[in-house]
VOLUM-492252 format. One record per residue (C-alpha): residue number from 1; residue in three letters; x, y, z. Coordinates in pm, 1 decimal, m for minus. Each point is the difference from the previous one (the first is absolute). Layout:
# residues N
 num residu        x        y        z
 NUM    Ala        X        Y        Z
...
This chain:
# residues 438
 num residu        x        y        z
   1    Unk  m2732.9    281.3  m1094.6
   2    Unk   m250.7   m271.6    m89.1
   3    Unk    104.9   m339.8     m4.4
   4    Unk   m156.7   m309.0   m159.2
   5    Unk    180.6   m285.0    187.0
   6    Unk   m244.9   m310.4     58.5
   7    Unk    m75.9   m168.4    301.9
   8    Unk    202.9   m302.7    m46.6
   9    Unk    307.0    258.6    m43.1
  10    Unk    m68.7    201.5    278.1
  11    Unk    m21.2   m341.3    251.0
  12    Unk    399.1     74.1    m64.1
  13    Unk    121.5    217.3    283.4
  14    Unk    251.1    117.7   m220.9
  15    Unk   m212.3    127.0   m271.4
  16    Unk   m301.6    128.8    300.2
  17    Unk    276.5    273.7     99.0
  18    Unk    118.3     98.4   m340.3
  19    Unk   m391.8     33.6    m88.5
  20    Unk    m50.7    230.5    318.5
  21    Unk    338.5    113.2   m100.5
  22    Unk   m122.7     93.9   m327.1
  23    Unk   m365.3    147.1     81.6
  24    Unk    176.1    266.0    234.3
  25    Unk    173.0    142.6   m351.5
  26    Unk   m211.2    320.5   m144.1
  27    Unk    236.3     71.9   m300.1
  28    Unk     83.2    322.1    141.0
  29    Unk    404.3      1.9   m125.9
  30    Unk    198.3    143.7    326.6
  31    Unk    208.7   m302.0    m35.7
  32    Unk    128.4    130.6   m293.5
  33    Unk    121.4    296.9    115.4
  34    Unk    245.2   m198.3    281.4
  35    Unk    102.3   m283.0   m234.9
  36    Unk    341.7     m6.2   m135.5
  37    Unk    m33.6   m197.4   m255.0
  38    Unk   m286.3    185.5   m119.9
  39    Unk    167.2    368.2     50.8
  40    Unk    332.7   m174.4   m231.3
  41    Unk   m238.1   m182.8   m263.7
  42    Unk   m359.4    188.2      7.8
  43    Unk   m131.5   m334.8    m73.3
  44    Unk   m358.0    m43.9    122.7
  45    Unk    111.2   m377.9     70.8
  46    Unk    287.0     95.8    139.8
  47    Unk   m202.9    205.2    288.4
  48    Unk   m199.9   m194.8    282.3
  49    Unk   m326.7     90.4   m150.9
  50    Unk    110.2   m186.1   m328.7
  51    Unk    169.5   m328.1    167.1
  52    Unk   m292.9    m26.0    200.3
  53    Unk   m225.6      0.1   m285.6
  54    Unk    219.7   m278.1   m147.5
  55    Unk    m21.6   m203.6    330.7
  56    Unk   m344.8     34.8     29.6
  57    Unk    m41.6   m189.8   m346.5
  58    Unk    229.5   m272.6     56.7
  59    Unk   m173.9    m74.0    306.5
  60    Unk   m309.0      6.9    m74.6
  61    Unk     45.3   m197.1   m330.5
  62    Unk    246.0   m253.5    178.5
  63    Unk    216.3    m69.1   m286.0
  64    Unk    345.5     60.6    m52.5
  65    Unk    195.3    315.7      2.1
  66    Unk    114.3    123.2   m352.6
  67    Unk    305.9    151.8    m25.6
  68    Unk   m117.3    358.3     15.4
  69    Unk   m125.7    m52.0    336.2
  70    Unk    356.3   m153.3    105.2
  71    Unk    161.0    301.6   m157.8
  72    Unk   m229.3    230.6    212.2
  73    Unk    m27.7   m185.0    305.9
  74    Unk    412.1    m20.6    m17.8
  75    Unk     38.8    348.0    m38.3
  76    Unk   m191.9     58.6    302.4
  77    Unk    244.6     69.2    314.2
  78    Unk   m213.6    m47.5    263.9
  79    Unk     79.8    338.1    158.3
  80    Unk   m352.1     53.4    133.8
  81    Unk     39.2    332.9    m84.4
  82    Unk   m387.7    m27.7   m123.3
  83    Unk   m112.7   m141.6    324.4
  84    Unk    130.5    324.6    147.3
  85    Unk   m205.2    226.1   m237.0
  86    Unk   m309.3   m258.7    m72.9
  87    Unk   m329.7    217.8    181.6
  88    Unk   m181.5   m335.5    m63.9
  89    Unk    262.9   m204.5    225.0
  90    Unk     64.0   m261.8   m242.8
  91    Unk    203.9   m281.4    120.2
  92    Unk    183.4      0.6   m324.8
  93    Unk    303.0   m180.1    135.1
  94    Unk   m200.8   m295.6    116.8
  95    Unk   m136.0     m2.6   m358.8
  96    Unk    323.8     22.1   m194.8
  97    Unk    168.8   m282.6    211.9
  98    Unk   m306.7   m172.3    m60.6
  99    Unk     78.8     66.2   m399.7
 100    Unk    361.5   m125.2     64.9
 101    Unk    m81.6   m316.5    129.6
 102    Unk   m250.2    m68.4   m293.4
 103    Unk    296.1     74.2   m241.4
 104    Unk    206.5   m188.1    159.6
 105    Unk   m240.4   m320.7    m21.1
 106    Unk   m140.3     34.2   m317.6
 107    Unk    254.9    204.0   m284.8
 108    Unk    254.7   m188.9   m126.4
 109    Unk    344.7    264.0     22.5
 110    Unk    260.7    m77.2   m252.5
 111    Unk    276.1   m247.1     82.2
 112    Unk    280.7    263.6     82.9
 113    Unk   m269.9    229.7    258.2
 114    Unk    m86.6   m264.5    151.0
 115    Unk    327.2   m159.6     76.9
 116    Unk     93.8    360.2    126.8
 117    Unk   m335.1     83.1    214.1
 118    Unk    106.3   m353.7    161.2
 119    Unk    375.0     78.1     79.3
 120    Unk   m106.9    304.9    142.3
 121    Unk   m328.6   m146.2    178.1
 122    Unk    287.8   m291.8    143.7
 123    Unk    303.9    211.3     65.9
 124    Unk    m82.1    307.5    150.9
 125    Unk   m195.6    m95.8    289.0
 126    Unk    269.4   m216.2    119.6
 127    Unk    291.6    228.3    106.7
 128    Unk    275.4   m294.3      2.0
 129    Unk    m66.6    m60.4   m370.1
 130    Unk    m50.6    389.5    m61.8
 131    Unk    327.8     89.4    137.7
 132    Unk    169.3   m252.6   m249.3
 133    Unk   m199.8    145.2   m253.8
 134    Unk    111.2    360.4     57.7
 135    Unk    337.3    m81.5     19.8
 136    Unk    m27.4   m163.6   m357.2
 137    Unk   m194.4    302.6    m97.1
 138    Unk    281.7    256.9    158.3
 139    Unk    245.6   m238.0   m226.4
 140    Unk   m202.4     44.6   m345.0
 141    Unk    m72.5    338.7     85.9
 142    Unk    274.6    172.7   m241.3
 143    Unk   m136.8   m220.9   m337.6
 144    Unk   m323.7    165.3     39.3
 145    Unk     76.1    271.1   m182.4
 146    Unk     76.8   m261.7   m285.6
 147    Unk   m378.9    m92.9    m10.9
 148    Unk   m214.8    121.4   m222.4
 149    Unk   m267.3    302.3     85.5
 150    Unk   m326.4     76.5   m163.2
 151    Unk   m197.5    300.4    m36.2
 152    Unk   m124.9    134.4    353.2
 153    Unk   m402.2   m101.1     61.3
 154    Unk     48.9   m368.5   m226.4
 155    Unk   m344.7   m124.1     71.3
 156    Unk    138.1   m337.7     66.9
 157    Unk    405.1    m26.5    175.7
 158    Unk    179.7   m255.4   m140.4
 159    Unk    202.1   m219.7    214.9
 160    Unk    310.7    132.4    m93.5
 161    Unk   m129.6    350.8    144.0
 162    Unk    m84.2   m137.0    270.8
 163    Unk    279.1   m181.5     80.8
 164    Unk    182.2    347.6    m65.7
 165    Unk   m241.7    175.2    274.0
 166    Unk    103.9   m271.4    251.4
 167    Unk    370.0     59.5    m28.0
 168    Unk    m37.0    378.8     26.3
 169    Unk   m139.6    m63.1    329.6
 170    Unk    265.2   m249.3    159.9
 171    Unk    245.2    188.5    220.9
 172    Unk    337.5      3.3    m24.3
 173    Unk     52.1   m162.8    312.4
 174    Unk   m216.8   m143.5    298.8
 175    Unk     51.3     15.5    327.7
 176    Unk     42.7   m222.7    262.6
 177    Unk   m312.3   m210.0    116.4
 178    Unk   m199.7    123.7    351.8
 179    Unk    m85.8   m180.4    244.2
 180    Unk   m169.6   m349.8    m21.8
 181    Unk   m373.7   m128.8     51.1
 182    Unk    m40.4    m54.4    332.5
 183    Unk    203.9    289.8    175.9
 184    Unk   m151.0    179.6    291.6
 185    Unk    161.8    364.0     93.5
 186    Unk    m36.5    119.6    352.2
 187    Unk   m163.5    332.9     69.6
 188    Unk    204.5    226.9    129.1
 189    Unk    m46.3     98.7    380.9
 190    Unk   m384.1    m40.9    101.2
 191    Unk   m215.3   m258.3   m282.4
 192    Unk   m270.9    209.8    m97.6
 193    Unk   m109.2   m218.7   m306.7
 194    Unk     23.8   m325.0   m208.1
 195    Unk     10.4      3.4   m421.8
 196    Unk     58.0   m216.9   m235.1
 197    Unk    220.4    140.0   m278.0
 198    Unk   m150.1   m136.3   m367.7
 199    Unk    419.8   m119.7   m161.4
 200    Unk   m149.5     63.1   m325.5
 201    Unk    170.3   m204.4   m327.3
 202    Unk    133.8    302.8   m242.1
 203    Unk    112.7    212.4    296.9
 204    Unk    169.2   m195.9    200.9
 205    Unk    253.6    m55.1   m291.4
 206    Unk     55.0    329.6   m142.9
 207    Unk    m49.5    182.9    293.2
 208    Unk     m6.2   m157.5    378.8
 209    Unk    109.8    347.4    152.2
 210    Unk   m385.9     93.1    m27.2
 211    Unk   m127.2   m260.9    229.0
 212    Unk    366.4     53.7    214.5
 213    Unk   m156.2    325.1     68.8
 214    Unk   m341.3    m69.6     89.7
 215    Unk    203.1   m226.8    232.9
 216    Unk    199.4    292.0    179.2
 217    Unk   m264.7    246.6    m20.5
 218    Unk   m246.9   m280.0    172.8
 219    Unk    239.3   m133.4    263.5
 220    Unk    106.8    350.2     97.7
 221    Unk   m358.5     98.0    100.6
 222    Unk    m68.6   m281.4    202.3
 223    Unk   m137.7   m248.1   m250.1
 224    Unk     94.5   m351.4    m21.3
 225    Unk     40.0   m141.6   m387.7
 226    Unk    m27.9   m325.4   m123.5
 227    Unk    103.0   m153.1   m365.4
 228    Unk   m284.4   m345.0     17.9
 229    Unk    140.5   m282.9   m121.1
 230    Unk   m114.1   m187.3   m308.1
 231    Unk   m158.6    306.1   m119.1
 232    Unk    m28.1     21.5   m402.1
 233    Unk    m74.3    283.5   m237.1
 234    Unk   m311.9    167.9     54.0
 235    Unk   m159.1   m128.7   m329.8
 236    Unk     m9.6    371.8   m144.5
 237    Unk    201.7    m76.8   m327.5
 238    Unk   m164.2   m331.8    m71.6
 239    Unk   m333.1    147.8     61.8
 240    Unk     42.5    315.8   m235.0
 241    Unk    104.5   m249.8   m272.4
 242    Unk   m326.6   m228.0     33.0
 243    Unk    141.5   m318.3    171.5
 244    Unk   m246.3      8.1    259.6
 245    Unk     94.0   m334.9     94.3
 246    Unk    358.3     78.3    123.9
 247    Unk    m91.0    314.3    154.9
 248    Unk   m284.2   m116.3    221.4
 249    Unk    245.0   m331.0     82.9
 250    Unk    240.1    258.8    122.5
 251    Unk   m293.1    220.4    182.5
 252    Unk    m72.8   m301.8    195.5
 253    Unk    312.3    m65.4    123.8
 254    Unk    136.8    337.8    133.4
 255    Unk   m385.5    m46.8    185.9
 256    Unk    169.0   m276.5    157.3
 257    Unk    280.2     69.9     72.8
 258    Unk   m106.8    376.7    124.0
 259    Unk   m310.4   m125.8    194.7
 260    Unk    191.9   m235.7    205.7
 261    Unk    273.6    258.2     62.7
 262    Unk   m271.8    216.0    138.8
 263    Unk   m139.1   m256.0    207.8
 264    Unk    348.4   m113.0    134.8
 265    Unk    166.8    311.4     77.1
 266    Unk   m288.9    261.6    m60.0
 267    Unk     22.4    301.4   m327.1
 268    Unk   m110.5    337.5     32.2
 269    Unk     34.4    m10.8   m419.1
 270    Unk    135.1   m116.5   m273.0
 271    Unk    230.1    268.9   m169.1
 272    Unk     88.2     48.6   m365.6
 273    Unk    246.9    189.6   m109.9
 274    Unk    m97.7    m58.5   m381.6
 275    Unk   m294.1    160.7   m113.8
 276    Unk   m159.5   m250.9   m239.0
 277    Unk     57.6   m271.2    232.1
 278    Unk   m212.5    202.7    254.0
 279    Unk   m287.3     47.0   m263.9
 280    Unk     m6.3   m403.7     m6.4
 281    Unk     50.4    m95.3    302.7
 282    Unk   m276.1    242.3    119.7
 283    Unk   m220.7   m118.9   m272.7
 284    Unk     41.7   m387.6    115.7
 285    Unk   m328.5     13.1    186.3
 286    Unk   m215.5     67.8   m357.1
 287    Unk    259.5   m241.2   m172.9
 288    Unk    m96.5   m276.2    255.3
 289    Unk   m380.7     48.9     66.4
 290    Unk   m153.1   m306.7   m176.1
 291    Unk    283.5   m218.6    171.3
 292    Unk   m177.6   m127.0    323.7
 293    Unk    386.9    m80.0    129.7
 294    Unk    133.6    300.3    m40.8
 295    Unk   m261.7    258.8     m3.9
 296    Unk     m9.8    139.6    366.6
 297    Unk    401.1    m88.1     34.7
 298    Unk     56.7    237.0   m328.3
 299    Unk   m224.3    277.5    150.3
 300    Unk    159.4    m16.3    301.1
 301    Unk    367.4     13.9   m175.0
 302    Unk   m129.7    302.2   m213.1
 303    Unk    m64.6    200.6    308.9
 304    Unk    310.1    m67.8    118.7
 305    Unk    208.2    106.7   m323.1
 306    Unk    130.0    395.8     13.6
 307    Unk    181.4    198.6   m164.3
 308    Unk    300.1     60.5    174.1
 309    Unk    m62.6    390.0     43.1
 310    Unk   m339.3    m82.9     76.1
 311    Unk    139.4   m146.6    326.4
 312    Unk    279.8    221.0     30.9
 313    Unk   m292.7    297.2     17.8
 314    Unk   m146.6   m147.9    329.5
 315    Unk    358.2     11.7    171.7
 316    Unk    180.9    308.9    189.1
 317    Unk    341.3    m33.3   m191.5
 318    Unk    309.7    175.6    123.4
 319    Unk     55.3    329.8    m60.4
 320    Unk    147.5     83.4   m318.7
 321    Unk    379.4     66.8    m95.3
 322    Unk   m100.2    157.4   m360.7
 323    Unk      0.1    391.6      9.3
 324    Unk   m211.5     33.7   m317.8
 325    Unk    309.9     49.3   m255.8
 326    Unk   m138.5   m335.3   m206.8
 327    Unk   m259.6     53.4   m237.7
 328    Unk   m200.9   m309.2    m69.6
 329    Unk   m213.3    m89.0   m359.2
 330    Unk   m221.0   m232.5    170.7
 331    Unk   m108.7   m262.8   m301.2
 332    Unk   m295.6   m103.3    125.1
 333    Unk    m33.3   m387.7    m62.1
 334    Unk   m325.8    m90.1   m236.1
 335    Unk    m85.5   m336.7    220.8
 336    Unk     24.4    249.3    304.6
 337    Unk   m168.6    326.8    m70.3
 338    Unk   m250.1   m183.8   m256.6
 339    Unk      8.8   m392.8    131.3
 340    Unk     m4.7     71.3    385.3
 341    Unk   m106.9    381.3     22.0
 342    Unk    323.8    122.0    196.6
 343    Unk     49.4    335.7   m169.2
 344    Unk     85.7    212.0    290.3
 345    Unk    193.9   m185.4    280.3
 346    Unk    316.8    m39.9   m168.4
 347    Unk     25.1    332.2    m73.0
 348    Unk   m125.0     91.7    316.2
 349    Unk    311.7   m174.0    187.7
 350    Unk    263.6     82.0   m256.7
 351    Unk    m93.8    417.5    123.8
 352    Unk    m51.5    m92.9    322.1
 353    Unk    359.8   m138.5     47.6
 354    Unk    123.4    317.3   m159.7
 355    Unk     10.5    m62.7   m387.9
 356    Unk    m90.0    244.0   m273.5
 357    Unk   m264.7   m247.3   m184.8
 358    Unk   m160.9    133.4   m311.4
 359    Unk   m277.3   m146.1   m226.4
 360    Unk     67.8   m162.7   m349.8
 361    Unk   m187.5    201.0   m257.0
 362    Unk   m221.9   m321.3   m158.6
 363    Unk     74.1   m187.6    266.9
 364    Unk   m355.1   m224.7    m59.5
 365    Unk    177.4   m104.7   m308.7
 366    Unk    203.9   m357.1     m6.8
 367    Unk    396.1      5.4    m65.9
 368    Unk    m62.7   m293.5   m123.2
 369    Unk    170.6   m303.4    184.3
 370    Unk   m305.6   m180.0    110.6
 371    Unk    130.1   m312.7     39.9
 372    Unk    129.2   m137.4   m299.1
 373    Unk   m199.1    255.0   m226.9
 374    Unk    387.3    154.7    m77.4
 375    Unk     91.2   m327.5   m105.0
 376    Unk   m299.9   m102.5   m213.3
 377    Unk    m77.3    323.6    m89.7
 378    Unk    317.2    213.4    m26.3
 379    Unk    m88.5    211.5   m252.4
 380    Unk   m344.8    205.9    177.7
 381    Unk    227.7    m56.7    329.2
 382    Unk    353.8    161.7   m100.4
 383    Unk   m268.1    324.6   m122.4
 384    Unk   m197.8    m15.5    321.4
 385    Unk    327.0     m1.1    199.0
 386    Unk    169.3    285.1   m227.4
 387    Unk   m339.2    188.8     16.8
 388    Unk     51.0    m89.1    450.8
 389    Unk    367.4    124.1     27.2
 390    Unk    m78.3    326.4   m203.1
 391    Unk   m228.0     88.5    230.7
 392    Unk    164.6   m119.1    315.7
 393    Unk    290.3    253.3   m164.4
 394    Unk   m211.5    276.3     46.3
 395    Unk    m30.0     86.8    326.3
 396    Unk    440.1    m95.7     47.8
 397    Unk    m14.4   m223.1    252.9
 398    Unk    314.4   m104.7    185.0
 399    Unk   m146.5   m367.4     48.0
 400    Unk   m329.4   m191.9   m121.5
 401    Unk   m181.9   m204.1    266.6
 402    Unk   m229.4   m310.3    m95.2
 403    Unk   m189.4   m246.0    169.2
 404    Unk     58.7   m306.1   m269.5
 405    Unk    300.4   m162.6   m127.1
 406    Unk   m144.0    m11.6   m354.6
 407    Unk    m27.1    355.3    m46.5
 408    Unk    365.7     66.4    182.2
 409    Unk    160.0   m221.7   m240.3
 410    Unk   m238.9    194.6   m330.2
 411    Unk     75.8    323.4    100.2
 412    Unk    350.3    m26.0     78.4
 413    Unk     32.4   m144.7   m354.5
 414    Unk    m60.9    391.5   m123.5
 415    Unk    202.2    222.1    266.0
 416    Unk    311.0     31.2    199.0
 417    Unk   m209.3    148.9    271.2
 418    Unk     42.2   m268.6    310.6
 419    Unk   m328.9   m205.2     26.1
 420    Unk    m50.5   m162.8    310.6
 421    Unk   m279.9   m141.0    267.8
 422    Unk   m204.8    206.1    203.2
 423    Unk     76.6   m223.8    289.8
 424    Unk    377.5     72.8    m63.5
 425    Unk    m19.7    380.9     32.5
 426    Unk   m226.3    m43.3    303.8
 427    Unk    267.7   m243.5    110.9
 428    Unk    230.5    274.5    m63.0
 429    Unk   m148.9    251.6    177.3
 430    Unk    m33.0   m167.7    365.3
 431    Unk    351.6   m112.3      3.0
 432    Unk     58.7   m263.5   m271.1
 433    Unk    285.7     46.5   m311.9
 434    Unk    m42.9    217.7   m323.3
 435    Unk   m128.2   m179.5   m247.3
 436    Unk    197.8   m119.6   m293.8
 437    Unk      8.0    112.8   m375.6
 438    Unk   m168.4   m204.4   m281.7
């Protein structure tokens, strides 16, 4: 794709890597074959190909976004689904978080999005102020039928639809908190490792069990866990809504924090048990580069971040107790089959510790939880999940597996099938509890 930026543009580092971003783009429409947004709409600017089209112009003629590009840019879900398929390898993820932060700075939202991109920008990566808020939800929860619904695919949610997408989500109950920052758990019998366990903001509210069984399954093959103190959310949700600001503030900090853990006690890695944390976290060394502070530190943090089935894979776990009765849908995370290129190892270790996994026909396409696209975007996200659980129904699964909290909590929105953690099963299997229902 040819670009026209000028030279006093491209002395922005920022706009140099969305022009060499851009220039890699030949127009040759893959993307829109793996984009869910385009497969539900068929809108050209709907599709990668068209929202990078619109990106390129606003760049290159540095003024404002219009509200067209918002609506296009919004509907984008960041799945990376086009990254995947792209024979070009187009960074289009650094491009459209590039587009975010532009929005962010220079359109003016009305009063009432704005108010609720900031509640959610403030409340949800702090889990003491989240857990309030999902208890308030869980206690609103039966007047949302009361509000008001419009058609499905309104080009722009109001905020009463939203609001109604954010109750629908709340659970009926939470459960008790895990364990705090700053808790180390022994390995058991010889040490044969040291991790760092990412608490996460979301998850450690509505579901702690998935990090209590990383714990078990760690500590029972030798490894020795540790929850760092004054650790913060990873920046993921911030960053995917444009407020660069907040997210690199809390990049820098888990650095901190993480680096002198490592350099106190020693870490083998830095596990994540949340999928599109892992995409950020391992992305800190690009979101860092031009900051001569933090540059090397963020690089050196990003090599330490895994998945935690990436680290599981290099272990010799216990032999299994499963005897292949279970059939698994394994819902393969976008953020960790698109985002971080782990398509195989979970699936690999659910078989291997004797589970009957099977493959999600379309399972390149989002169920749309991305964040807080279900909130802002309920109605392309309710069809994208609907469109997810009828085809997770086809091959009868006895449970779904995921590696993301977002997409446990979307999905089990749509089915009474249990949906649980790929950790927990594995958990499961070497001598930890059944999981629980939804």
């Amino acid at each position: 794709m040819k670009t026209e930026f000028s030279l006093a543009q491209l002395a922005d580092p920022d706009i140099k890597e969305a022009d060499k971003i851009l220039r890699a783009c030949v127009h040759c429409g893959f993307c829109t074959a793996t984009c869910p947004t385009y497969v539900l709409l068929g809108d050209e600017l709907d599709s990668p190909r068209g929202r990078i089209y619109l990106i390129k112009e606003m760049l290159e003629k540095d003024k404002p976004p219009t509200a067209d590009v918002v609506k296009h840019i919004d509907r984008c879900l960041s799945c990376l689904a086009c990254m995947t398929t792209c024979p070009s390898g187009v960074n289009y993820m650094h491009l459209v978080d590039q587009a975010r932060v532009r929005i962010e700075r220079d359109y003016q939202r009305p009063l009432t999005e704005r108010l609720l991109r900031s509640v959610l920008a403030y409340v949800l990566p702090r889990p003491g102020l989240f857990r309030i808020s999902m208890i308030l939800a869980g206690l609103a929860r039966p007047f949302a039928a009361l509000l008001p619904t419009p058609s499905v695919g309104a080009a722009s949610p109001g905020l009463l639809r939203r609001i109604k997408a954010m109750l629908a989500l709340a659970p009926r109950g939470l459960p008790q908190p895990g364990p705090a920052a700053g808790t180390v758990f022994a390995a058991i019998g010889r040490r044969r490792g040291r991790v760092a366990l990412l608490q996460g903001c979301a998850q450690q509210v509505l579901a702690p069990r998935i990090n209590q069984a990383a714990i078990n399954v760690l500590t029972r093959h030798g490894v020795e866990v540790v929850l760092v103190k004054d650790e913060q959310c990873c920046g993921a949700l911030t960053h995917h809504m444009g407020q660069d600001g907040d997210a690199l503030a809390r990049a820098r900090a888990n650095i901190a924090v993480w680096q002198r853990e490592a350099d106190r006690e020693g870490l083998d890695a830095i596990l994540v048990t949340t999928s599109g944390c892992g995409t950020v976290v391992k992305d800190y060394g690009y979101l860092l580069r031009e900051d001569k502070t933090f540059a090397d530190p963020a690089k050196r943090i990003s090599a330490l971040a895994k998945d935690i089935t990436e680290y599981l894979s290099t272990l010799e776990l216990a032999p299994s107790t499963q005897k292949g009765d279970v059939t698994v849908a394994y819902h393969s995370a976008c953020s960790l089959q698109h985002g971080q290129k782990i398509t195989q190892l979970p699936k690999e270790l659910l078989s291997k510790n004797g589970f009957v996994v099977k493959d999600v026909p379309e399972s390149h396409l989002c169920c749309g939880s991305a964040g807080t696209y279900n909130i802002l975007q309920p109605d392309i996200a309710s069809r994208l999940r609907d469109r997810k659980v009828a085809n997770i129904a086809l091959v009868k699964p006895d449970m779904i597996a995921a590696g993301n909290i977002g997409c446990m909590v979307q999905i089990a929105g749509g089915t009474s099938v249990p949906v649980v953690h790929t950790i927990e099963l594995l958990d499961w299997a070497t001598g930890g509890p059944r999981p629980g229902l939804n």
